[in-house]
N, CA, C and O atoms as a printed pandas DataFrame, in Angstrom:
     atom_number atom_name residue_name chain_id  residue_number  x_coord  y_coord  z_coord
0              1         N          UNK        A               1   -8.873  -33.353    8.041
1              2        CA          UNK        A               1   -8.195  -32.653    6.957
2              3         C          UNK        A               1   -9.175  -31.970    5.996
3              4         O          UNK        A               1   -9.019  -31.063    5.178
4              5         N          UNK        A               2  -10.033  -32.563    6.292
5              6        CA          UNK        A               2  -11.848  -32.174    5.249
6              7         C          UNK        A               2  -11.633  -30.343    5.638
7              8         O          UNK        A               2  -11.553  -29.622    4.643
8              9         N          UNK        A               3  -11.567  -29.826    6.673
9             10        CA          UNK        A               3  -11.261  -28.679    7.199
10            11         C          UNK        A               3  -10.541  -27.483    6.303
11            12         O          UNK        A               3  -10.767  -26.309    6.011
12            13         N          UNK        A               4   -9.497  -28.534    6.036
13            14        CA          UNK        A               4   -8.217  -27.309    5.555
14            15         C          UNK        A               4   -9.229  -27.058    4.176
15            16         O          UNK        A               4   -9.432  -25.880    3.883
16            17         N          UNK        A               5   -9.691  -27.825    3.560
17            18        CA          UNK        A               5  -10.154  -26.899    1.815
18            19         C          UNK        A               5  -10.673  -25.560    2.331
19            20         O          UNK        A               5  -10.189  -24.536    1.848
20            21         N          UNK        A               6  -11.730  -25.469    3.385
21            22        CA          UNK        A               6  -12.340  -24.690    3.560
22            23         C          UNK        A               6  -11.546  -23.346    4.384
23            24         O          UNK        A               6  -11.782  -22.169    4.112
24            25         N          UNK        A               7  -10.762  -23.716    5.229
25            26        CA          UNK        A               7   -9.774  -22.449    5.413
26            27         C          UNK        A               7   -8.574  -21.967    4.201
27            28         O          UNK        A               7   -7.992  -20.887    4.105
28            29         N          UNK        A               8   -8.521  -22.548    3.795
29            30        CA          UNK        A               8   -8.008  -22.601    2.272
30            31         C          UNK        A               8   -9.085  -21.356    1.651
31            32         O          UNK        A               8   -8.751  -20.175    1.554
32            33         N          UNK        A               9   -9.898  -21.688    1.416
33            34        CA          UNK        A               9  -10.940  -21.379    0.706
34            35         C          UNK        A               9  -10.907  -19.741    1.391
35            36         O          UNK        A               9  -10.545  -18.798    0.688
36            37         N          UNK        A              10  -11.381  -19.528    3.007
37            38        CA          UNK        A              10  -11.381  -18.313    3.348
38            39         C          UNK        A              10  -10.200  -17.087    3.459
39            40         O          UNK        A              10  -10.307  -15.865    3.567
40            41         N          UNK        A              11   -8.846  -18.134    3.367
41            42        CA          UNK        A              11   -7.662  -17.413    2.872
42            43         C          UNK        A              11   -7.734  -16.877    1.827
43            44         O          UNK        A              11   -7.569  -15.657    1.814
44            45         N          UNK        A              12   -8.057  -17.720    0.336
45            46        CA          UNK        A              12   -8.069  -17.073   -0.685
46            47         C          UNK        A              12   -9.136  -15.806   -0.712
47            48         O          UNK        A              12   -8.643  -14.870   -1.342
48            49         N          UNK        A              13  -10.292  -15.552   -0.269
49            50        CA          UNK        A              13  -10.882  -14.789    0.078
50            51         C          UNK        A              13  -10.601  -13.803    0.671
51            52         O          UNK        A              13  -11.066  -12.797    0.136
52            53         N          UNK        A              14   -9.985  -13.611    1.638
53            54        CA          UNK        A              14   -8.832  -12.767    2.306
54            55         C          UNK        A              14   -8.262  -12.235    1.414
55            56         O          UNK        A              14   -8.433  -11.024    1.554
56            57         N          UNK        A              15   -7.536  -12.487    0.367
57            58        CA          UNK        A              15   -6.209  -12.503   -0.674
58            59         C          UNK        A              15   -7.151  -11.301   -1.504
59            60         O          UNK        A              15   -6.947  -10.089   -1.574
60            61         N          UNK        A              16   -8.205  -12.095   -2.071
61            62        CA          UNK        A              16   -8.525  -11.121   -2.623
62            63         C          UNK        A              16   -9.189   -9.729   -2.279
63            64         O          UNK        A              16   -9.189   -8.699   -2.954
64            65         N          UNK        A              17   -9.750   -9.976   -1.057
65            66        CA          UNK        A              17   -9.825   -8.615   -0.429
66            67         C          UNK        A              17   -8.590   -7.591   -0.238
67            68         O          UNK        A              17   -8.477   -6.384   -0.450
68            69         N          UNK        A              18   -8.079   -8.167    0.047
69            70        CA          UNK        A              18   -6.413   -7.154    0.379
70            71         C          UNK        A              18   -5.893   -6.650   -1.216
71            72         O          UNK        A              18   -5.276   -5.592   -1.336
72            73         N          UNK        A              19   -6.193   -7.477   -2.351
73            74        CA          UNK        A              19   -5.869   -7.009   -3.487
74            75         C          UNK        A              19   -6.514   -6.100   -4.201
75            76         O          UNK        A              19   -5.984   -5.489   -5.129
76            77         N          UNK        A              20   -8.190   -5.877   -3.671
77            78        CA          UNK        A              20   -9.086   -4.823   -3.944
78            79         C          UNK        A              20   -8.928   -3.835   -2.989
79            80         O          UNK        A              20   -9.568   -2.796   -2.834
80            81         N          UNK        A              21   -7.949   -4.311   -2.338
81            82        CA          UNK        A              21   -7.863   -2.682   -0.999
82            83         C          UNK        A              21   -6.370   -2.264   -1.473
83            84         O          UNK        A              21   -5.788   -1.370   -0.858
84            85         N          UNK        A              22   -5.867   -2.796   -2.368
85            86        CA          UNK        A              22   -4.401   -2.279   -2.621
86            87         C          UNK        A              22   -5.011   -1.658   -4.341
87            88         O          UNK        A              22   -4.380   -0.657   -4.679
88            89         N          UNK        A              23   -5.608   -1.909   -4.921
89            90        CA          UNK        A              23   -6.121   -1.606   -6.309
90            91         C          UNK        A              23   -6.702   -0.681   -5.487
91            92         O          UNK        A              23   -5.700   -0.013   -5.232
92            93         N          UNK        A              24   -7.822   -0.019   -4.731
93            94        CA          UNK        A              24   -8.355    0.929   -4.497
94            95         C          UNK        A              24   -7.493    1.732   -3.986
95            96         O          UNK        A              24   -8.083    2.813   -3.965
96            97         N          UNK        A              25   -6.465    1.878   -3.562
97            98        CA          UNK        A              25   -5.538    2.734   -2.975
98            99         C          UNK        A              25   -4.480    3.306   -3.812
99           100         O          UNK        A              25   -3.871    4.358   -3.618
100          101         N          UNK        A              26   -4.315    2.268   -4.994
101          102        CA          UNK        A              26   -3.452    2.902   -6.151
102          103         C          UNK        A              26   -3.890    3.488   -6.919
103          104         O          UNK        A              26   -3.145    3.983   -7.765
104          105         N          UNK        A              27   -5.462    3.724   -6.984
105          106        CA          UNK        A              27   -6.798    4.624   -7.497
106          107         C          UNK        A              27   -6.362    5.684   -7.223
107          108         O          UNK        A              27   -5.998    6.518   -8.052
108          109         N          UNK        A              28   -6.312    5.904   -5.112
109          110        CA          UNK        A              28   -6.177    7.588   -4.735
110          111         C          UNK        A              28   -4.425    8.205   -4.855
111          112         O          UNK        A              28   -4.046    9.377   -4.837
112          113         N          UNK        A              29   -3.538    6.842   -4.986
113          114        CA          UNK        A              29   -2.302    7.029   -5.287
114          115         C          UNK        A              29   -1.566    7.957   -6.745
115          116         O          UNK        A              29   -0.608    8.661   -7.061
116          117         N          UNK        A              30   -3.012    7.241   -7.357
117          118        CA          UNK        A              30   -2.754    8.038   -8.816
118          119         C          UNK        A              30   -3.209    9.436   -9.049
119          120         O          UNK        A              30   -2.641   10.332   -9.674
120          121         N          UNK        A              31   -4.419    9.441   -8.382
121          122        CA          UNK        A              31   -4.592   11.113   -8.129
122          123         C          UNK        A              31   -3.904   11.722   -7.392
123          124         O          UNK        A              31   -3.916   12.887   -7.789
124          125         N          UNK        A              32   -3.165   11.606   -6.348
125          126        CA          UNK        A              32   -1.904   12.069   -5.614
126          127         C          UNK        A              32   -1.010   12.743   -6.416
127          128         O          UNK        A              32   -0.758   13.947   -6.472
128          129         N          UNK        A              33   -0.243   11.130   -7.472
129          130        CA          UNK        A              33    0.672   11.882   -8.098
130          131         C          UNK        A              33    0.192   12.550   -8.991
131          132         O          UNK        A              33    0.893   13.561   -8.984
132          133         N          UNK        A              34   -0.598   12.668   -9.820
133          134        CA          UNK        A              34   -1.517   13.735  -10.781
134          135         C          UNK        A              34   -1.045   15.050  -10.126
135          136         O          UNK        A              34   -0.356   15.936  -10.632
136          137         N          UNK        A              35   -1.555   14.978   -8.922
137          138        CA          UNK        A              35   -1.700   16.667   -8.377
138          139         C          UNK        A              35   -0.155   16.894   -8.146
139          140         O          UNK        A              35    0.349   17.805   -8.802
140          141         N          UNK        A              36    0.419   16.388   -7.543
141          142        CA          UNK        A              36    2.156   16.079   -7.664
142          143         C          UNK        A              36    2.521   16.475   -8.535
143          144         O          UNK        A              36    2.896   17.637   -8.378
144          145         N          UNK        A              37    2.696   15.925   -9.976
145          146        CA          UNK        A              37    3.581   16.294  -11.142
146          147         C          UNK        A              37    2.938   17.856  -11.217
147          148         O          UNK        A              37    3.744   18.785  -11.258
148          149         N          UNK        A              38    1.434   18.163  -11.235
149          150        CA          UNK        A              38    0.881   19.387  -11.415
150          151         C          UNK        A              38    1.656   20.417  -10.687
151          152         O          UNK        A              38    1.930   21.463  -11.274
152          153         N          UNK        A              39    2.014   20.236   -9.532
153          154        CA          UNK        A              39    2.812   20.582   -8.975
154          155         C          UNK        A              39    4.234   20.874   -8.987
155          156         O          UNK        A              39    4.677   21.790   -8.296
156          157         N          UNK        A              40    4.732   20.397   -9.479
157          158        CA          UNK        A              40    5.827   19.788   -9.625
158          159         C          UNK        A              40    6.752   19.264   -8.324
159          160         O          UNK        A              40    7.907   19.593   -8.052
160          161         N          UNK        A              41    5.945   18.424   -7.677
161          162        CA          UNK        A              41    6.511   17.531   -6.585
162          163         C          UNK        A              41    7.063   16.364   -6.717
163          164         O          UNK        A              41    6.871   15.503   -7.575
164          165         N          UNK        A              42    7.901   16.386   -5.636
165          166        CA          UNK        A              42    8.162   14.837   -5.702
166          167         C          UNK        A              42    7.733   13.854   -5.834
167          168         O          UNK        A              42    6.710   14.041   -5.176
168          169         N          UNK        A              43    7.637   12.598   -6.261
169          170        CA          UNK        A              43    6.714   11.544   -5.758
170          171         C          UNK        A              43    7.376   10.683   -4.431
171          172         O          UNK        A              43    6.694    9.782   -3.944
172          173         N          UNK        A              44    8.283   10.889   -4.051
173          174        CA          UNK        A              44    9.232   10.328   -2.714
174          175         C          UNK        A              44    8.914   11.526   -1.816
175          176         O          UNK        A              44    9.388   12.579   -2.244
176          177         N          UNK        A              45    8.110   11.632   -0.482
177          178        CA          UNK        A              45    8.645   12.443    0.443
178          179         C          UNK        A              45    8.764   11.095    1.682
179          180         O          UNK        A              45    7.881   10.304    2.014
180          181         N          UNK        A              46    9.811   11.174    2.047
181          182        CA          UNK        A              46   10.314   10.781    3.188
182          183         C          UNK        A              46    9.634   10.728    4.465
183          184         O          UNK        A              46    9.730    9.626    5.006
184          185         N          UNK        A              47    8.854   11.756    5.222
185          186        CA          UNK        A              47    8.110   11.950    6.214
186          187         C          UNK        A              47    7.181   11.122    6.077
187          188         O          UNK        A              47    6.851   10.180    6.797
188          189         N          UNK        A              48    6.549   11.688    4.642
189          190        CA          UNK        A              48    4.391   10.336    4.309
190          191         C          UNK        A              48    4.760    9.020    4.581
191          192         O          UNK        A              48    4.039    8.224    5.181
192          193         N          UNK        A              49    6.469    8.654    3.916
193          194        CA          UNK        A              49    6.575    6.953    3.929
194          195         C          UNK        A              49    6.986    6.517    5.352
195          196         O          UNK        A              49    6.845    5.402    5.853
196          197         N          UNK        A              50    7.619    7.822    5.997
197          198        CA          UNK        A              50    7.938    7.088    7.822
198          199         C          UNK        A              50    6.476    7.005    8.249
199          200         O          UNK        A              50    6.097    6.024    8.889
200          201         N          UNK        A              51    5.762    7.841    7.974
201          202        CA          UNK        A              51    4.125    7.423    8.764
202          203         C          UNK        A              51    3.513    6.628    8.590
203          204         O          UNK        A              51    2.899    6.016    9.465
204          205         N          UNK        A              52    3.491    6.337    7.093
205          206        CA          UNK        A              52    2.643    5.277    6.474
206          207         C          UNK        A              52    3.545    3.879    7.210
207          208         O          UNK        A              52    2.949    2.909    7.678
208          209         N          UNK        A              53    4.745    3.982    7.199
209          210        CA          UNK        A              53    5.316    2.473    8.012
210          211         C          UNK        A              53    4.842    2.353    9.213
211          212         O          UNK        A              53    4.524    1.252    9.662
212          213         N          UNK        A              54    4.691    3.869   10.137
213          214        CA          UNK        A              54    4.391    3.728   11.829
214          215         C          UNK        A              54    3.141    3.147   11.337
215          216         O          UNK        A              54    2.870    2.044   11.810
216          217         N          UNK        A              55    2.324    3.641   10.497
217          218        CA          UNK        A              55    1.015    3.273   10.972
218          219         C          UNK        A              55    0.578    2.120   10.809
219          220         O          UNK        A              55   -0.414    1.588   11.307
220          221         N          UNK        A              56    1.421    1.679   10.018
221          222        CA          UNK        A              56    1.033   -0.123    9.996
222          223         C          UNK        A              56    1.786   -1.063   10.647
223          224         O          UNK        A              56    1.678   -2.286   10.557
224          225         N          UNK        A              57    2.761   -0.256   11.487
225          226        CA          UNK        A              57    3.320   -1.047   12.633
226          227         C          UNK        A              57    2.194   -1.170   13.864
227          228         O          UNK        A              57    1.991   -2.128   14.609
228          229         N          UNK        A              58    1.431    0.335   13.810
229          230        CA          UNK        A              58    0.931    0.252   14.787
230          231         C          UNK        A              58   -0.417   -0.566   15.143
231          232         O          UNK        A              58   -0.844   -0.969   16.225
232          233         N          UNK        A              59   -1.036   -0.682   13.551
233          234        CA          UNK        A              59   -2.271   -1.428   13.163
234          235         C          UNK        A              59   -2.235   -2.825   13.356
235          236         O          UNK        A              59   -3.214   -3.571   13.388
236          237         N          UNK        A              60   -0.880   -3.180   13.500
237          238        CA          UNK        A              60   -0.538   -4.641   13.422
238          239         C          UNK        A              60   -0.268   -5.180   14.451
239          240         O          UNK        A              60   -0.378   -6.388   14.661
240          241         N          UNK        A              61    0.288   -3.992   15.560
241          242        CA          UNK        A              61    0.056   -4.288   16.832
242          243         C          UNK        A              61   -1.116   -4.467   17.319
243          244         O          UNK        A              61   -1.177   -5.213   18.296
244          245         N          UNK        A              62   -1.896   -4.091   17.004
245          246        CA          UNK        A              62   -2.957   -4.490   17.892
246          247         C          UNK        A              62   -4.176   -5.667   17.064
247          248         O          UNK        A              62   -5.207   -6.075   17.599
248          249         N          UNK        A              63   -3.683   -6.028   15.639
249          250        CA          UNK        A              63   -4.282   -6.917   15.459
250          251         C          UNK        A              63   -3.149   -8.751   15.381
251          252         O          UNK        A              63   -3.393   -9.784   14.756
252          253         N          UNK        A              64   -2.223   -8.472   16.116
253          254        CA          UNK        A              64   -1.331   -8.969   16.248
254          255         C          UNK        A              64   -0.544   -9.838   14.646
255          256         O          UNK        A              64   -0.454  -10.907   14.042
256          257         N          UNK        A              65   -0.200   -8.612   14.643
257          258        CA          UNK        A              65    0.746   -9.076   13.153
258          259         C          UNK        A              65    1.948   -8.068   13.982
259          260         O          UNK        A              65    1.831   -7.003   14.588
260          261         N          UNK        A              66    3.313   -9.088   13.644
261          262        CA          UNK        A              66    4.851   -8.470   13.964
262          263         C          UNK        A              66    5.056   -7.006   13.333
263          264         O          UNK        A              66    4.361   -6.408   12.511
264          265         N          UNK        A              67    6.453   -6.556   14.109
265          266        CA          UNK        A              67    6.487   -5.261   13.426
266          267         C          UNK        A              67    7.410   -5.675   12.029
267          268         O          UNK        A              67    7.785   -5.224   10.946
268          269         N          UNK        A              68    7.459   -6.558   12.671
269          270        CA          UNK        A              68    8.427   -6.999   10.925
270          271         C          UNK        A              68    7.839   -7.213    9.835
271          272         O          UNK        A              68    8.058   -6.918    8.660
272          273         N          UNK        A              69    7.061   -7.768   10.382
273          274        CA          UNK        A              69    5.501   -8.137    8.694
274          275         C          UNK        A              69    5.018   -6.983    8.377
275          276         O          UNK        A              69    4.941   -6.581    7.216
276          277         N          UNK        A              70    4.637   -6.325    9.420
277          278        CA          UNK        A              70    4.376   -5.133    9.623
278          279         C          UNK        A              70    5.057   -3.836    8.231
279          280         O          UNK        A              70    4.739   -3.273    7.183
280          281         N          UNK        A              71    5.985   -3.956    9.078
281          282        CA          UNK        A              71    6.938   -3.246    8.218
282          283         C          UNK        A              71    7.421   -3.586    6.469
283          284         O          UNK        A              71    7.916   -3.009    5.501
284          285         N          UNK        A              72    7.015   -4.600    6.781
285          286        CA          UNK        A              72    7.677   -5.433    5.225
286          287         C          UNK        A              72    6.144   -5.207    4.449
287          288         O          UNK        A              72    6.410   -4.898    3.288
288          289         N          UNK        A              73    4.848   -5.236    4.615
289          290        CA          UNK        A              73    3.631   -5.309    4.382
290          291         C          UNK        A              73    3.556   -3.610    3.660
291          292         O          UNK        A              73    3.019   -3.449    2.564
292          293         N          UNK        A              74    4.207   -2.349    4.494
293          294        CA          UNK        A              74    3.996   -1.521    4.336
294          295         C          UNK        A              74    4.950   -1.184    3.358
295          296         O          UNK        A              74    4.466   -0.661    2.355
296          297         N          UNK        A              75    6.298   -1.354    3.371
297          298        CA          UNK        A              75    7.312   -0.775    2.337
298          299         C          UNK        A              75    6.703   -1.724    0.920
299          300         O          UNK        A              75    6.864   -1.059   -0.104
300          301         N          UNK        A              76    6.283   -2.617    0.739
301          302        CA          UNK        A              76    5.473   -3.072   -0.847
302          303         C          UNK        A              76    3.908   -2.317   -1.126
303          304         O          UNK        A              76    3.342   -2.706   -2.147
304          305         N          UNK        A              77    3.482   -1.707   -0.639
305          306        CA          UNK        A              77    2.093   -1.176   -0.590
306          307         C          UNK        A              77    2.796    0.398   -0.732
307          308         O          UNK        A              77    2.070    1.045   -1.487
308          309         N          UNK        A              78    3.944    1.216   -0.266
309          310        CA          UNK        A              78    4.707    2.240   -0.113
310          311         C          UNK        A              78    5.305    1.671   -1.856
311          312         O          UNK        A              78    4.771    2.273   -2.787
312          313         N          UNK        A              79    6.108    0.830   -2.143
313          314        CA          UNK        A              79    6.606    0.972   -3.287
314          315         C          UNK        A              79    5.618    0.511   -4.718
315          316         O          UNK        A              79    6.040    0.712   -5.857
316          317         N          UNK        A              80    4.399   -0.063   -4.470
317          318        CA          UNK        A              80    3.317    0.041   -5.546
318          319         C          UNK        A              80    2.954    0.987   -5.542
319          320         O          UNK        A              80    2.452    1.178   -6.650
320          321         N          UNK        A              81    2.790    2.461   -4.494
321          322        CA          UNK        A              81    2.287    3.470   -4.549
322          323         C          UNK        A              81    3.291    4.582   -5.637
323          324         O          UNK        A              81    3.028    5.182   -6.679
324          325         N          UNK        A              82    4.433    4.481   -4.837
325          326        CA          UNK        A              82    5.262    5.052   -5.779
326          327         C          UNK        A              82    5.236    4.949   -7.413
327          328         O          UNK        A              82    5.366    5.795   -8.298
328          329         N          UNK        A              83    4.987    3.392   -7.420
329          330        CA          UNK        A              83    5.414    3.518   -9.180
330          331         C          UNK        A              83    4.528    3.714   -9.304
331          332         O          UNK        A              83    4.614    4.339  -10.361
332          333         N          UNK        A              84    2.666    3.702   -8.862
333          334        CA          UNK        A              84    1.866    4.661   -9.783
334          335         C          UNK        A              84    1.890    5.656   -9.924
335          336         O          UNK        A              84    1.695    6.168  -11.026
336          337         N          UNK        A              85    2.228    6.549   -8.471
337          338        CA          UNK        A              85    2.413    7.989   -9.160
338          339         C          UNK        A              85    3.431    8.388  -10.002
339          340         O          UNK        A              85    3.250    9.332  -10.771
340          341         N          UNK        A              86    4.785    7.615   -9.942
341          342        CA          UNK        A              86    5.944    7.998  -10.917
342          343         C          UNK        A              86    4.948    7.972  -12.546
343          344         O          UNK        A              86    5.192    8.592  -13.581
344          345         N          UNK        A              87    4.299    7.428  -12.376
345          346        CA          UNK        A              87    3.789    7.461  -13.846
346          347         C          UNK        A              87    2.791    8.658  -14.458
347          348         O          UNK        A              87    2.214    8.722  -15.543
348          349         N          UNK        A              88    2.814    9.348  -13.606
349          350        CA          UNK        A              88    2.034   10.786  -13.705
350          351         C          UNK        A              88    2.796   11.188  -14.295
351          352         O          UNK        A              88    3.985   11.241  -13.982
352          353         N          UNK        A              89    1.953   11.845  -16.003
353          354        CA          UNK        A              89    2.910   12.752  -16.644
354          355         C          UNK        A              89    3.401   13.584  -16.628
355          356         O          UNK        A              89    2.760   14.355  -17.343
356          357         N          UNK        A              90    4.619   14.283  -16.080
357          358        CA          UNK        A              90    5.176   15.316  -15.730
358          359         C          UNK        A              90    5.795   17.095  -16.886
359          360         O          UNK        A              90    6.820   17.397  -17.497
360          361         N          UNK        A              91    5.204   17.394  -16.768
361          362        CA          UNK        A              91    5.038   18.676  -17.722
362          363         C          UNK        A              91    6.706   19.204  -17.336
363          364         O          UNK        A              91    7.124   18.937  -16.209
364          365         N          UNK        A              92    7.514   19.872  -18.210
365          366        CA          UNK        A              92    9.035   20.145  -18.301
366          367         C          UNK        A              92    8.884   21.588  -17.761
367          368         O          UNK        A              92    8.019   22.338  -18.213
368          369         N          UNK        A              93    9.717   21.949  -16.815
369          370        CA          UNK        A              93    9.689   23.756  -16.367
370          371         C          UNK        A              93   10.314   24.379  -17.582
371          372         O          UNK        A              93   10.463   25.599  -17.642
């Protein structure tokens, strides 16, 4: 059982890697929507979020994670993205 602290230990390590790869991504998320509102775009397009799901169905296939985790992994990483860019200040036409 002496064992588990230490996989314990490399989980939490894990954890926090994935939380500095989701903070670095809501970095380029925020410049997205920046250029977005500049734009005056959406922050929802439909097509980016079907890809962004394939592609982490597909990433997960082959590091064997389900398409369900898969999928569920990507629509919370898809909806933290969203609310940073919703927060781009949007200039009135």
């Amino acid at each position: 059982m002496s064992d588990l602290g230490g996989l314990r230990g490399e989980l939490a390590a894990i954890d926090r890697e994935i939380m500095a790869l989701v903070g670095r991504r809501n970095c380029i998320a925020q410049t997205i929507g920046e250029q977005k509102a500049a734009a005056n775009e959406d922050v929802v397009v439909a097509s980016v979020e079907t890809a962004v799901v394939q592609r982490y169905v597909d990433a997960g296939a082959v590091v064997g994670v389900s398409a369900v985790a898969a999928i569920r992994i990507a629509r919370a990483v898809i909806d933290e993205s969203v609310e940073v860019q919703g927060k781009a200040p949007r200039h009135a036409e």
